[in-house]
TORPAPA-971618 format. One record per residue (C-alpha): x, y, z. Coordinates in steps of 0.1 Angstrom, whole numbers, padded with zeros to 4 digits, always signed. Layout:
XYZ...
//
This chain:
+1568+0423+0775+1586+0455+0774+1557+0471+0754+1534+0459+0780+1552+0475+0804+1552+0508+0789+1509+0503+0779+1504+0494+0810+1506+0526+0829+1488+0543+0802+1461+0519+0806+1459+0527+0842+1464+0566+0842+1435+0564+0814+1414+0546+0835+1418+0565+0866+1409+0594+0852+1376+0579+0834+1361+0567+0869+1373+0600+0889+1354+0619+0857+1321+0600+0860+1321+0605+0900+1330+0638+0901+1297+0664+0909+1269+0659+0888+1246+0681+0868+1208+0683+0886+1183+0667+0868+1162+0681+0841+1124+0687+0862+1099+0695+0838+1077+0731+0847+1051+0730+0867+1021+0747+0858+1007+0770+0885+0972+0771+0900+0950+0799+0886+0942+0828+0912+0911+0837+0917+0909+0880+0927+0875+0887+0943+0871+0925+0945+0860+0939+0981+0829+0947+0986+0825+0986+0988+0825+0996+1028+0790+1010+1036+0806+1024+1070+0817+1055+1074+0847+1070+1089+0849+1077+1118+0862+1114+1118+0848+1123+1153+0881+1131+1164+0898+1149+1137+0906+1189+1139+0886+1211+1119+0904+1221+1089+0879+1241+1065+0908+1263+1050+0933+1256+1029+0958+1282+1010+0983+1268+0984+1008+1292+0967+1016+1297+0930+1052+1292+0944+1044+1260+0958+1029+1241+0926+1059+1249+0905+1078+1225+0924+1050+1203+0933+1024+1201+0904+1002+1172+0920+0989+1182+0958+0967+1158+0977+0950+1178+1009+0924+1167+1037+0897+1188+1049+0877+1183+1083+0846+1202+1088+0810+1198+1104+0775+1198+1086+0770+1236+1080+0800+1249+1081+0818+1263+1050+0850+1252+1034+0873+1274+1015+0904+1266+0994+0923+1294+0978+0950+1283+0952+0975+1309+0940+0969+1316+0899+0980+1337+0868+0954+1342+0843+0981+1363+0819+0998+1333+0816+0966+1317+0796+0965+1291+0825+0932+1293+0848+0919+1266+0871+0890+1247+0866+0859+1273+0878+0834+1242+0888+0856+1218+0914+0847+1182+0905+0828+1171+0936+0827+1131+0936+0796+1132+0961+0775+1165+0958+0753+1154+0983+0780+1156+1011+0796+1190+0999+0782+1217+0975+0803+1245+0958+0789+1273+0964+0813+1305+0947+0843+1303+0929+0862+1340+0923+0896+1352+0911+0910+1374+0935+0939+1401+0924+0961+1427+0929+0948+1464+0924+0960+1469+0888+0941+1482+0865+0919+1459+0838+0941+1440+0826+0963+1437+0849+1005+1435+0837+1014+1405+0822+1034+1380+0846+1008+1395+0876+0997+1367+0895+0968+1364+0922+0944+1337+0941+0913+1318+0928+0891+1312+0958+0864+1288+0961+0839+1282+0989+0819+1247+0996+0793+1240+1021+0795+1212+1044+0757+1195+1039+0759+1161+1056+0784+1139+1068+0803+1116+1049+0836+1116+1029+0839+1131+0994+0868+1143+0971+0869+1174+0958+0893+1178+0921+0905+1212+0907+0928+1215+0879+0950+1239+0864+0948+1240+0829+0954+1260+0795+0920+1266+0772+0918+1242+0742+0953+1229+0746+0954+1195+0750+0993+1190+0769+0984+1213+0793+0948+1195+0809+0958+1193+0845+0988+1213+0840+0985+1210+0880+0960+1198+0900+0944+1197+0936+0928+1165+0954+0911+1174+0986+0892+1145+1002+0870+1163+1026+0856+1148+1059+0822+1159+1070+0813+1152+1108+0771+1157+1124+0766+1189+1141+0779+1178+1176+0808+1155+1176+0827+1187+1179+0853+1200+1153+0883+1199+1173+0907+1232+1169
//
């Protein structure tokens, strides 16, 4: 009996702590993965309006300093102008550097804006001029009809391949009819 005893609160302890083990919290149950429905992506169908640029000032001149692409070598630019009226970008440049921009602007709609002279425009030196002399590129476009187009120049070293776009100039221009007025 005295072994009893003593087994006795062993048994008990043991089976105390058996049931408070097997209620204590449980793990979640083991869900399987769901697959997910497929998604179907429709792309939009291009906009045949156009924008509505009625109200947007006339900005047919843009000037962008050497200075300014050093520390900002990708410039996006919007240009507002009515059918017949000219726009001109000038972009600061040094050809003794071997760089040059691109002397035909990429015009993504030719129809809506036409380049119509591109120059390089420097300081009085004589031919050539000192090396580390910088000066402008200028080109001029002609507003033809309204619409929106995009007009690309880059900045680029001849025949070497790292430095295509070296910097480069995005201009989406806006093209109003002669008489919603250009705003100032």
């Amino acid at each position: 009996m005295k072994r009893a005893k003593w087994y006795l609160p062993l048994l008990l302890v043991s089976v105390l702590l058996l049931v408070g083990g097997a209620c204590g919290p449980s793990e979640p149950p083991i869900v399987p993965p769901t697959i997910p429905e497929p998604i179907t992506v429709t792309p939009e169908e291009p906009s045949t309006t156009d924008v509505d640029v009625s109200d947007y000032p006339s900005y047919t001149t843009i000037s962008i300093s050497i200075d300014t692409f050093q520390n900002q070598p990708h410039i996006d630019a919007v240009m507002n102008a009515v059918v017949g009226e000219e726009l001109t970008v000038t972009l600061g440049s040094n050809p003794t550097t071997g760089f040059s921009w691109s002397e035909f602007a990429e015009i993504s709609d030719e129809t809506i804006v036409q380049q119509t002279s591109h120059k390089y425009v420097g300081k009085e030196y004589e031919e050539p001029p000192p090396p580390g002399t910088s000066g402008e590129e200028v080109w001029t476009f002609k507003a033809l009809k309204q619409g929106t187009t995009t007009i690309s120049i880059e900045y680029s070293r001849q025949g070497i391949e790292e430095d295509i776009g070296h910097w480069t100039v995005t201009i989406t221009a806006n093209i109003k009819r002669e008489g919603e007025g250009a705003g100032n």
